[in-house]
N, C-alpha and C positions, 0 to 999 in steps of 0.2 A: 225645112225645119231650121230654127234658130237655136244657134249654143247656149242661148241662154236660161236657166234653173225658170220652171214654174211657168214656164210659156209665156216670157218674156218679149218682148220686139226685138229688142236690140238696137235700136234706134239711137244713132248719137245724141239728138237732140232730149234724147228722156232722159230727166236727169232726178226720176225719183230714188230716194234714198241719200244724195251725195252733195246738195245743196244746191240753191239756186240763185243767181244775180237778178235775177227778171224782181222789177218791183212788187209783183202781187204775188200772195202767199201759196206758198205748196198743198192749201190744204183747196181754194179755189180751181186748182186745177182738177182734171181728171183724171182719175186712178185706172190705170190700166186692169182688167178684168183679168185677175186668176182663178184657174180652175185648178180645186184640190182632189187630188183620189179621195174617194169615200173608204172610210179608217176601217178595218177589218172587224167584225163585234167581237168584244172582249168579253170575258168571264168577268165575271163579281170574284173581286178580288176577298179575300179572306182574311186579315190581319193576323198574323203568327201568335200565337197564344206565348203571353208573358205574365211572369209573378205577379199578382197584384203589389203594388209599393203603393204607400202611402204617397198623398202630393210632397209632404214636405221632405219626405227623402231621396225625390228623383236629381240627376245628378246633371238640372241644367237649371238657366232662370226663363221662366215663363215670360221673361218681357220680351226674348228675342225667340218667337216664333221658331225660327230657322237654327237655332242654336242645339238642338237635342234632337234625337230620331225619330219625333212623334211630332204634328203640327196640325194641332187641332182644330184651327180655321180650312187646312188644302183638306183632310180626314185622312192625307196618304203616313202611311207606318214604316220606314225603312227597314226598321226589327232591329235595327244596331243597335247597342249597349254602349252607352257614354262612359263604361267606367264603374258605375254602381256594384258593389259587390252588397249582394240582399242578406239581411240576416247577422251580419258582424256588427259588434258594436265598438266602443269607445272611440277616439282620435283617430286623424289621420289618414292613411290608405288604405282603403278598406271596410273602416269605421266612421259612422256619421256622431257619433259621443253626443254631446250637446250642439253640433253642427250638423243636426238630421238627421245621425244614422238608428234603426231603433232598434231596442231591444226590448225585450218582451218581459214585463215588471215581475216582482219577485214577491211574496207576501212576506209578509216579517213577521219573525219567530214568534212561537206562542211558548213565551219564557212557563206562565204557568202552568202549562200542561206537559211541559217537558221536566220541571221542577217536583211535580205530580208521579209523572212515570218514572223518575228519578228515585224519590222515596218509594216507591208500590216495589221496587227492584231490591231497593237494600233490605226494606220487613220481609221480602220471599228469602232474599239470600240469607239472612240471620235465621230465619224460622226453620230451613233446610239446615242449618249447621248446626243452630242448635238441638233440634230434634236428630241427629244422626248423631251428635256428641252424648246425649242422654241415653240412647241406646247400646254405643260403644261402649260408655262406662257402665251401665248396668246390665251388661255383658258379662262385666270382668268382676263382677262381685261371686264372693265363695260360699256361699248360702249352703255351709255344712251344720250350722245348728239344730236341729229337728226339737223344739221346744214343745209339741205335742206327747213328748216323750218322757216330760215331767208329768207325777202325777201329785193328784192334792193340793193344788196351784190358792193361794187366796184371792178372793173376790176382785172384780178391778174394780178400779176408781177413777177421780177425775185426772187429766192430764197424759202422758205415757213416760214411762220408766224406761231407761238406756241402763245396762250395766255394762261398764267398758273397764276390758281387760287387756291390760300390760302383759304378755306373757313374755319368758325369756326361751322361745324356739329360735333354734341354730338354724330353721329349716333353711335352701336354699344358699347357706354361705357357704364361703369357702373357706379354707385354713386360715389364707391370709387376712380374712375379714374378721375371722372369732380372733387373731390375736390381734389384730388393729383394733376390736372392739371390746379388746377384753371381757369376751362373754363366756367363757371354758369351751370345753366340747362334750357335755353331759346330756349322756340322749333322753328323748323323751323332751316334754317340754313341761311350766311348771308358772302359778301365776308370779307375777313381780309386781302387782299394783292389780289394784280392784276401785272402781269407782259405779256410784249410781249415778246418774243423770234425771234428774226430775224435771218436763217440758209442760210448763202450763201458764196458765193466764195471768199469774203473780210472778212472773219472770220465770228464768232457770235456776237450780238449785242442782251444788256440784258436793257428792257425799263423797268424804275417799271410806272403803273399810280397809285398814291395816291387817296387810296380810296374817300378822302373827294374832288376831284376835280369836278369842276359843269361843268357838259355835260345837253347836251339836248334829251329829250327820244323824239325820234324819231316815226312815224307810224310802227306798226308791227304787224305780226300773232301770236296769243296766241298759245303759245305752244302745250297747252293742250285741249284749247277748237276751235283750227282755226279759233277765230273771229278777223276781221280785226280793230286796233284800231288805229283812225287816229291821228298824230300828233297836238300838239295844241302850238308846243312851250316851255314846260313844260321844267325849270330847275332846275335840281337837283343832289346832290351828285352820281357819279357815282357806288357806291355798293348799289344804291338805284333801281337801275335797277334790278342788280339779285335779289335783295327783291320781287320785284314785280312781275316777270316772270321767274325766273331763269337763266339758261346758253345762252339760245336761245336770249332773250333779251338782256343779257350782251353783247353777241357777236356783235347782233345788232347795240346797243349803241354807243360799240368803232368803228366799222368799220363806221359809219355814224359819229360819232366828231372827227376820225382822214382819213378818205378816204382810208384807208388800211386794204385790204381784208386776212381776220384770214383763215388760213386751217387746226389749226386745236385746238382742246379745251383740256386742261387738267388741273382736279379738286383734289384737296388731303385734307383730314379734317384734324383737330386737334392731333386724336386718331391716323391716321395711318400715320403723321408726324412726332411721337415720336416713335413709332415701329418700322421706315427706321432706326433711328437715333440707336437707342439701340443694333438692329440687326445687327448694322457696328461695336458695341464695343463702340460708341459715336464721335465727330468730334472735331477737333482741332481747336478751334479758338485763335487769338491772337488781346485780347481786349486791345484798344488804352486809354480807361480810364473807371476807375471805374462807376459803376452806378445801381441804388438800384430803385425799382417799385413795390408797396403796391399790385398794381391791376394785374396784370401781375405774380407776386412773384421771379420776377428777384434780385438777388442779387450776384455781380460779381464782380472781384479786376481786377484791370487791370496786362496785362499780358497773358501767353500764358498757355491756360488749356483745357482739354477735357471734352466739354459739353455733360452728356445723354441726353437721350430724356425729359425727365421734363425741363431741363435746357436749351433744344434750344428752346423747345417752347414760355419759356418766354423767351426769347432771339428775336426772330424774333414777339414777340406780344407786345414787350415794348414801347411806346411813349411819355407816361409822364412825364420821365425820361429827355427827350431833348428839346432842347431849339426850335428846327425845325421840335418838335412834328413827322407827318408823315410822313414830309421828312427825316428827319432823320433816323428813323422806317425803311422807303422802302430801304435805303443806308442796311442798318444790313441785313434784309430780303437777297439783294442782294450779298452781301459777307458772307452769309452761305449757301445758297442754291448753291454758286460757291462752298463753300467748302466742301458741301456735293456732289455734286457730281466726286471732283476731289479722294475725299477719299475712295468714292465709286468704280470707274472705277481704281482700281490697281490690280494687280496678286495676292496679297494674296487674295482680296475677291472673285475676278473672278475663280480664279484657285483651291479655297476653298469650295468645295462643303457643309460644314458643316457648310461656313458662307454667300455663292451666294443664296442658298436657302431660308434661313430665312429669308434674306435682299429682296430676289424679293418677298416671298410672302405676306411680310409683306405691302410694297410697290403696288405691282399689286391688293392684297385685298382691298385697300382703294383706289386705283386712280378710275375716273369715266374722260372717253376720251370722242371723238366723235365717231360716228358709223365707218369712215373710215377711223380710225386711226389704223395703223398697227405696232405690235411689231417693226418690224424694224424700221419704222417711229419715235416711240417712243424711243429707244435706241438712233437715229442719233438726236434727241432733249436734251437728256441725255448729251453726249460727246460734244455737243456743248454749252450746259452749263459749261460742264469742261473746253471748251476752254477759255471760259470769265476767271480765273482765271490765264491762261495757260500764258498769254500777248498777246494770238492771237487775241483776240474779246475787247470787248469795253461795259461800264456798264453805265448807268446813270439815272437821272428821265425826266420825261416829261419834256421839257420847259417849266417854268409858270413865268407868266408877275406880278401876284399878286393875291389879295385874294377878296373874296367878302362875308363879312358878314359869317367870318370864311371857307367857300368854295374858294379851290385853283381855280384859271381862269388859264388856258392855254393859253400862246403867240403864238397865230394863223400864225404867220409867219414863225417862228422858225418850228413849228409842220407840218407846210406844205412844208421846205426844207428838213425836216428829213424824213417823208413819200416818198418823192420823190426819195430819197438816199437810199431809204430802197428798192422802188418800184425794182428802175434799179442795184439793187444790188452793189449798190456806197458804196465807205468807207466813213462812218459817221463823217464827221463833224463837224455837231451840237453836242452844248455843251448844257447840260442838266443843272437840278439847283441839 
């Protein structure tokens, strides 16, 4: 055997592989004969299973075959990984951004239909609040009137009737508030202002009746006890009624000395008269002349200022101050009660949860309705009081012909062209005093 690999000769003179000086070529000569082992059979290789990657993200250049771990002319796979990280995007290491690496596209917003779900959320969440706040406040309304409990009632007519009473109830206050509000501490309670409300298709129409006007108390069923008390004729100051019996006879009262039938009753005292007022920030009036009152504690410059709540109240309780006494009084009554509620019904309070709040319950606390008065009911009595200032509607007092031993008399003709006006939902007018 010779040392040399592949069963070689060893021959000095062979000089394949190492160059030769002989003039004719190495390829004319004779190649020594090797014998190779026959190669062991292989398995079918199997390629490592890898991510699929797009071409253009692989992390070599296709011009040099030999350059990356895959070489698609030999078909052999080394399985190496050049580097590529699959799946990342932007710049850099890691990322192929606009240099190959890819990322998996995005769709772009559909502004409309998010614009869409947008509003469909605010109309659910307004319609939940509103409808929970309509509830809470017609919760807190005092539907102690039982107006079924008038008997004798006159026919209705078009439109609906509000009678709104001013009472002067201490109920609910305390010492320190009857003397801050100069209201006495005289129990029981007793009217201080009477107003009709007429709501119909020729605007609103705002009657005061003066409390010291002499009506005649009528037969009626006692509220409390259902006994029946017969008329005897009996005349006297009209706030002498709810003295005696309450609401039920008040209602009575007016609907039998003017022939027009009330649908519906609404009461506010003294205390929760100044709470509306306070709870709004207070109300603008603009007083036409000075005027000063001991008993009341009105004192006021003429001119345009914002009364609180202490300050309307004597405001709307002042009489002795005017030369027309009640009538006068009812005239004030009348154009603050318009301008409360015109200051009332705007988008700051409405739209201000931090001051609608306060204001209704300050308000719905102290009102006392009828039993079948409904919030709605009550707001479209509201806005119609707003209209009286608006120029849609029309304010005045009762007709009266003169006085009797200090009680105003109503002129009976007047009062029954105005009723009739009222009945057929006619535009008013009768001129009041």
């Amino acid at each position: 055997m010779n040392d040399w690999p592949d069963r070689r000769t060893g021959d000095p003179n062979e000089r394949y592989g190492r160059g030769s000086a002989s003039p004719q070529p190495e390829s004319a000569r004779a190649m020594p004969h090797i014998q190779r082992r026959p190669a062991p059979p292989q398995r079918p290789s199997v390629p490592p299973q890898r991510p699929h990657v797009p071409p253009q993200s692989q992390g070599y250049d296709d011009r040099y075959p030999g350059s990356g771990g895959h070489d698609p002319d030999s078909g052999y796979d080394s399985g190496y990984n050049t580097g590529q990280v699959y799946g990342a995007g932007g710049r850099g290491p890691g990322g192929g951004g606009d240099d190959g690496g890819y990322r998996p596209s995005r769709p772009a917003p559909n502004w409309g239909r998010r614009i869409k779900l947008g509003a469909l959320t605010l109309v659910v969440v307004f319609l939940v609040v509103s409808v929970s706040t309509y509830f809470w406040a017609d919760s807190k309304l005092k539907r102690e009137v039982d107006l079924s409990k008038v008997i004798e009632r006159p026919s209705e007519g078009e439109g609906t009737n509000y009678l709104i009473v001013g009472s002067d109830s201490r109920e609910g206050m305390s010492a320190e508030e009857k003397k801050r509000l100069r209201t006495g501490s005289a129990e029981g309670k007793r009217t201080d202002s009477m107003m009709i409300l007429h709501r119909g298709s020729n605007g609103p129409t705002l009657i005061s009746l003066p409390r010291d006007s002499q009506v005649e108390i009528p037969s009626f069923k006692g509220s409390e006890s259902g006994k029946m008390f017969q008329g005897t004729g009996r005349q006297v100051k009209l706030n002498a009624a709810y003295a005696e019996d309450g609401p039920e006879l008040l209602v009575r009262t007016v609907e039998f000395n003017t022939g027009l039938r009330i649908d519906h009753y609404v009461e506010i005292g003294f205390g929760g008269f100044a709470q509306i007022v306070d709870a709004i920030g207070g109300v603008e009036m603009d007083i036409p002349k000075a005027f000063k009152d001991k008993k009341s504690g009105a004192d006021f410059q003429a001119g345009k200022q914002t009364l609180n709540g202490e300050q309307s109240l004597a405001f709307v309780r002042t009489r002795y101050a005017f030369a027309g006494s009640d009538l006068d009084r009812t005239k004030n009554q009348q154009k603050f009660l318009a301008a409360l509620a015109s200051q009332t019904a705007t988008p700051s309070t409405i739209l201000n949860p931090f001051k609608l709040y306060p204001t209704m319950g300050a308000g719905l606390d102290t009102l006392i309705v009828d039993k079948d008065m409904s919030l709605w009911s009550l707001s479209q009595m509201f806005f119609a009081m707003k209209g009286v200032t608006g120029g849609d509607g029309t304010s005045m007092n009762m007709p009266i012909s003169g006085s009797n031993g200090g009680n105003l008399v109503w002129d009976k003709a007047k009062v029954k062209q105005l009723v009739e006006q009222l009945k057929n939902d006619e535009k008013v007018t009768v001129k009041g005093n």
